[in-house]
C-alpha positions, 0 to 999 in steps of 0.5 A, a space after each residue: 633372535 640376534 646373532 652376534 657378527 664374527 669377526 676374523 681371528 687376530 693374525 697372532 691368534 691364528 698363528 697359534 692355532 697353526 702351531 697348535 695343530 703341527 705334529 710334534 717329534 715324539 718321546 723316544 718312549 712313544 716311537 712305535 715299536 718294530 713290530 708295530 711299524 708298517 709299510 707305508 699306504 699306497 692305494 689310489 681309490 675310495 681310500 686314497 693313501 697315496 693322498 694321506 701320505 703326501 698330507 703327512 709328508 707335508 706335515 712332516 716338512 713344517 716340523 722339521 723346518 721348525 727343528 732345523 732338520 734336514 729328515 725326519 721318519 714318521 716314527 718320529 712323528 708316532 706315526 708307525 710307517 715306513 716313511 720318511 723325508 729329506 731335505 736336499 737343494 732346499 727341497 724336500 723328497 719323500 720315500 716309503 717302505 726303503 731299506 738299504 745295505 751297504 756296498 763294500 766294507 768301506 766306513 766313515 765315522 759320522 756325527 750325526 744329531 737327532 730331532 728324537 734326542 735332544 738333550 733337557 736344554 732343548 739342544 741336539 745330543 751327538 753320537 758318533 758312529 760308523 756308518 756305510 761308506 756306499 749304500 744301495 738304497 731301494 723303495 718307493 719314491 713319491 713325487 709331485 709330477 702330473 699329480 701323486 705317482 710313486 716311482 720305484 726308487 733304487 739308488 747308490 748313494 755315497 754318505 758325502 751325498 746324503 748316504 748317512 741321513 738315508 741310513 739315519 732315517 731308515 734306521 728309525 723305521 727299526 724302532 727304538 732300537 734302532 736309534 742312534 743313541 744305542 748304535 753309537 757313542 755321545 760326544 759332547 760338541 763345545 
């Protein structure tokens, strides 16, 4: 019996089968619904979900570069956890189980895109919409300092400091209802 010798994949051909196994932003049809979304795993042991969260976020972060994004819910993604990443100084960060609420009556008016709603052309429909001046945001934080640890995460954020994307990202764990496009109006960007 012979064997015929493998030879390496060509680099392009390597490179489609990267791009092959990237997670893709979902339909908006296929975003889990409210109730089918969890709080994101955090056990350490036999069934490690601290491990499994940071893979996805890592995932996350190759689709959200090749978006052009700077967050993105693993709803997004069709996966029903309370997770999501943000872009900051070039970095990404990652946060389970958030929620936020606004501090004060303070509002601004927001234009802000979605990697979920593009328009048939590919590009990024607009909304505008009304959004916390200040929030309080508290949850969980994963980092990468001497290992995989979570940190209780509690902050206030300003929306000049990235308050908008953290109410953008926390509104998607609401399902699609709780999308931009049935929270504010669309307006076309020349």
């Amino acid at each position: 019996m012979t064997f015929a010798p493998e030879f390496p994949s060509p680099p392009e051909e390597k490179e489609e089968k990267k791009r092959a196994n990237l997670m893709k932003v979902v339909a908006i049809e296929d975003i889990p619904q409210r109730d089918e979304i969890g709080k994101a795993p955090t056990k350490r042991g036999r069934d490690d979900g601290l491990l499994k969260v940071y893979k996805v976020c890592k995932q996350m972060e190759k689709v959200c570069d090749e978006r052009e994004g700077v967050g993105l819910s693993a709803v997004q993604v069709g996966i029903p956890w309370r997770l999501f990443i943000i872009k900051t100084d070039g970095k990404y960060e990652y946060f389970l189980n958030c929620v936020y609420e606004p501090i004060g009556d303070d509002v601004i008016t927001s234009i802000e895109g979605c990697l979920s709603l593009l328009s048939e052309s590919g590009d990024f429909r607009r909304f505008e919409l009304t959004r916390s001046l200040i929030v309080k945001v508290t949850g969980q934080k994963l980092t990468e300092v001497n290992g995989l640890t979570i940190e209780s995460f509690s902050a206030y954020i300003h929306a000049e400091d990235q308050g908008v994307v953290f109410q953008h990202e926390i509104d998607h764990q609401l399902g699609p209802d709780g999308l931009i496009s049935n929270k504010g109006k669309e307006i076309l960007i020349w």
